[in-house]
N, CA, C and O of each residue as an XYZ file, in Angstrom:
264
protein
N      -6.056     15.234    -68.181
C      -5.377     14.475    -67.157
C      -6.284     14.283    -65.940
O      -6.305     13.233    -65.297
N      -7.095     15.442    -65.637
C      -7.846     15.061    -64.380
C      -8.700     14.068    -64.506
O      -8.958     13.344    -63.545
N      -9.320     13.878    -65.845
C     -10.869     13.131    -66.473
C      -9.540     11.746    -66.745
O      -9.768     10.938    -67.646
N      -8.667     11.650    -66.187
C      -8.064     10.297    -66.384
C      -8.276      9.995    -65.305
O      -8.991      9.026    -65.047
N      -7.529     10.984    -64.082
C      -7.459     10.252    -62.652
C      -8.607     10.225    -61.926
O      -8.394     10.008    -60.734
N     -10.040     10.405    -62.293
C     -10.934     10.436    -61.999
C     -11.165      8.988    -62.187
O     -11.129      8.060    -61.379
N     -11.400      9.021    -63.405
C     -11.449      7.585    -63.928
C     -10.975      6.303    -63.060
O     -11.459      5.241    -62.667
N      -9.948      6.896    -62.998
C      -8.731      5.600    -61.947
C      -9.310      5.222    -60.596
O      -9.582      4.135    -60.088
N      -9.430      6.745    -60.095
C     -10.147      6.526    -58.468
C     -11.357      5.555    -59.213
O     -10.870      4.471    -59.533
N     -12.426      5.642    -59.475
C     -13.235      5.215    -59.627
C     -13.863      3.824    -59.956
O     -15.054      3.521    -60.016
N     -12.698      3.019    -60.162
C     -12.510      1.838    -60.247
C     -12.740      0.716    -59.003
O     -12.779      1.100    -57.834
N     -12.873     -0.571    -59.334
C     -12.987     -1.340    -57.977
C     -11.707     -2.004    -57.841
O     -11.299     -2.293    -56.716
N     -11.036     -2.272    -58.878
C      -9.868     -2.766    -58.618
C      -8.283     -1.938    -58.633
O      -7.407     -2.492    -59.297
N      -7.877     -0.452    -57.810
C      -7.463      0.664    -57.974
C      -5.917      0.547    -58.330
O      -5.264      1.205    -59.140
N      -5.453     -0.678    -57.328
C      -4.108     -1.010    -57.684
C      -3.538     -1.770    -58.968
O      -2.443     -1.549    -59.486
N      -4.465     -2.686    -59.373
C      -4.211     -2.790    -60.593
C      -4.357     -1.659    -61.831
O      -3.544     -1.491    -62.740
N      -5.123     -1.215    -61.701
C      -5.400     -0.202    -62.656
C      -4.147      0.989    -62.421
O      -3.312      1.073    -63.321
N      -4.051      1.662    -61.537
C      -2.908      2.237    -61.156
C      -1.275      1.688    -61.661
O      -0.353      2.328    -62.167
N      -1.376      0.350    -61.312
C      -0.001     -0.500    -61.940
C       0.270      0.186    -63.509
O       1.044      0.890    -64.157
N      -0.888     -0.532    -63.568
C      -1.239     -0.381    -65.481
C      -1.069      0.911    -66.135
O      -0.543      1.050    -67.240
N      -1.631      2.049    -65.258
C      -1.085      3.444    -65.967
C       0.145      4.111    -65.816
O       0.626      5.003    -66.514
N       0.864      3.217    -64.187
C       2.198      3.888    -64.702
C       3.197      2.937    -65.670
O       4.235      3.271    -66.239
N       2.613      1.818    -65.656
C       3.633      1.129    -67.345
C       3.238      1.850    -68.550
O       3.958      1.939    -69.545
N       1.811      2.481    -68.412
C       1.643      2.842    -69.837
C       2.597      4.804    -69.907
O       3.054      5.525    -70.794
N       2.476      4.856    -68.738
C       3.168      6.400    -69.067
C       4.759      5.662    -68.879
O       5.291      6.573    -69.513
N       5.791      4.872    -68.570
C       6.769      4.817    -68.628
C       7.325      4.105    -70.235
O       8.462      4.197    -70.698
N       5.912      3.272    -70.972
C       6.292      3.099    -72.048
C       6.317      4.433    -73.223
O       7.143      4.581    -74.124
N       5.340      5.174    -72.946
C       4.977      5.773    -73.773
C       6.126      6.957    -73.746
O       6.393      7.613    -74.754
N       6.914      7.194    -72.198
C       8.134      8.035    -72.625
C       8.941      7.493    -72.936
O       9.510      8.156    -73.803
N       9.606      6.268    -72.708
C      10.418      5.603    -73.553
C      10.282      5.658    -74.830
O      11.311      5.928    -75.450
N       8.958      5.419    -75.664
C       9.215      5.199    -76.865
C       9.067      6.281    -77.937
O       9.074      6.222    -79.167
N       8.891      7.581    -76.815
C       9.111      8.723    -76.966
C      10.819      9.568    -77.222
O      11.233     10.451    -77.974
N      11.483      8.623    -76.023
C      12.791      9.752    -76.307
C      13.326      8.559    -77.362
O      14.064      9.011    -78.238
N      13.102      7.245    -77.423
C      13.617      6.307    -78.816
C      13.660      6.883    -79.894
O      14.761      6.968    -80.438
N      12.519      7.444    -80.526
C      12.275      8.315    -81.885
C      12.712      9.377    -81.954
O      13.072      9.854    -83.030
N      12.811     10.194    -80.495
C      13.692     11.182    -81.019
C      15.273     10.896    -81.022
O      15.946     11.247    -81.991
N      15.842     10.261    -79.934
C      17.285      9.516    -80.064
C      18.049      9.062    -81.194
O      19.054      9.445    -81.793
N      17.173      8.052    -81.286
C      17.970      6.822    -82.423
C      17.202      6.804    -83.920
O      15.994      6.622    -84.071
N      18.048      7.003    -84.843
C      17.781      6.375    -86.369
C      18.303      5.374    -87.207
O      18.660      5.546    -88.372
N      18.342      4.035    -86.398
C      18.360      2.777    -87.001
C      17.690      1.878    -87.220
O      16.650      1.765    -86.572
N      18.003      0.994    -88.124
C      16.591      0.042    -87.832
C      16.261     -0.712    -86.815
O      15.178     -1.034    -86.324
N      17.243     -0.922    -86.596
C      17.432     -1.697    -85.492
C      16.701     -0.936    -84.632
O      15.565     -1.337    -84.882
N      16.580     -0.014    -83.693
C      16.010      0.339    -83.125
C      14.937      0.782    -83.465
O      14.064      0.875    -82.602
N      14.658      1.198    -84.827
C      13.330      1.847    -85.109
C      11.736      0.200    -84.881
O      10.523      0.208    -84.673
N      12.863     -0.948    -85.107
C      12.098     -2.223    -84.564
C      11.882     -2.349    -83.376
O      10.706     -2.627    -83.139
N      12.479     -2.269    -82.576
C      12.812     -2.566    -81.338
C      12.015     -1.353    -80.721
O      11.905     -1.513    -79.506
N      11.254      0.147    -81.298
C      10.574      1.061    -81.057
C       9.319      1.215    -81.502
O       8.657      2.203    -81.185
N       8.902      0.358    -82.201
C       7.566     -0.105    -83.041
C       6.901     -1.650    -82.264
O       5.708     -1.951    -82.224
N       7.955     -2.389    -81.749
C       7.593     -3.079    -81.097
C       7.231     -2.277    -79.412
O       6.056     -2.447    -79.087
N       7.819     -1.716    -78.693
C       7.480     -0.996    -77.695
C       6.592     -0.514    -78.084
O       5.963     -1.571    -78.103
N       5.660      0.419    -78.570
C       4.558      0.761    -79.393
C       3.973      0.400    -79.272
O       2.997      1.041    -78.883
N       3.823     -1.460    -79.507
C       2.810     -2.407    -79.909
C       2.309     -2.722    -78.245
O       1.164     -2.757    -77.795
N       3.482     -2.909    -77.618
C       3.293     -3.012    -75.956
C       2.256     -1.800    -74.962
O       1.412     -2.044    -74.100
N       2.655     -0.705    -75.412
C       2.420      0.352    -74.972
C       0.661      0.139    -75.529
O      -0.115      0.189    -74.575
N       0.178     -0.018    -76.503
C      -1.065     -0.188    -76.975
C      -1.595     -1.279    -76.573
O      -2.810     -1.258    -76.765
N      -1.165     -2.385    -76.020
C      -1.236     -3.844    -75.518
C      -1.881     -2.960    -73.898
O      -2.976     -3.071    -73.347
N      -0.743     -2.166    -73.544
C      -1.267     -2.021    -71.864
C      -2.409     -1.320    -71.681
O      -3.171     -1.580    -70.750
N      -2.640     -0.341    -72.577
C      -3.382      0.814    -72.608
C      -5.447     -0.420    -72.955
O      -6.529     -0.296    -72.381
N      -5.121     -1.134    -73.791
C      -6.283     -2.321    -73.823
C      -6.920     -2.567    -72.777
O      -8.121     -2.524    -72.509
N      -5.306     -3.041    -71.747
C      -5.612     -4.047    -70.801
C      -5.986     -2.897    -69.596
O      -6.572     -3.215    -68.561
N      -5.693     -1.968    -69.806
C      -6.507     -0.911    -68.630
C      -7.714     -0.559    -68.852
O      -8.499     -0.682    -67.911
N      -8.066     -0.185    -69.754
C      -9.166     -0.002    -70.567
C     -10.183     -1.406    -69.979
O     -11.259     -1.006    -69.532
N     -10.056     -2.479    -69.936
C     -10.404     -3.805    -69.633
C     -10.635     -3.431    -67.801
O     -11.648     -3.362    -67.104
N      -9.644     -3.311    -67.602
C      -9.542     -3.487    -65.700
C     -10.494     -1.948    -65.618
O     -11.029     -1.939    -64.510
N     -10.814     -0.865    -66.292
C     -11.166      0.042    -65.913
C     -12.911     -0.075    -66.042
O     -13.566      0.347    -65.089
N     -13.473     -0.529    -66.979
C     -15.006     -1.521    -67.299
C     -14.682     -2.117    -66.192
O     -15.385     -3.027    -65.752
């Protein structure tokens, strides 16, 4: 965790990057208590797609953080 927020400070663009890691930690507990919550399909879609998002943001920080 520290070798993350290191990372973060270290950036030129801080607020974006900052934006970006707290969507990726609010997706990633969401789609955390989903799997443990719910066993439908319906949701198990609707939790695989959050997933796909959550890996979408984590890119795009990765991007703003270069």
């Amino acid at each position: 965790m520290a070798d993350h927020v290191l990372l973060l400070r270290a950036t030129t663009t801080p607020s974006a990057v900052w934006n970006a890691a707290a969507v990726t930690a609010t997706l990633c507990r969401t789609t955390t208590w989903r799997v443990t919550r719910h066993r439908t399909p319906a949701y198990d879609h609707r939790t695989h797609r959050l997933f796909e998002y959550w890996y979408t943001v984590i890119l795009a920080a990765a991007l703003l953080t270069l």
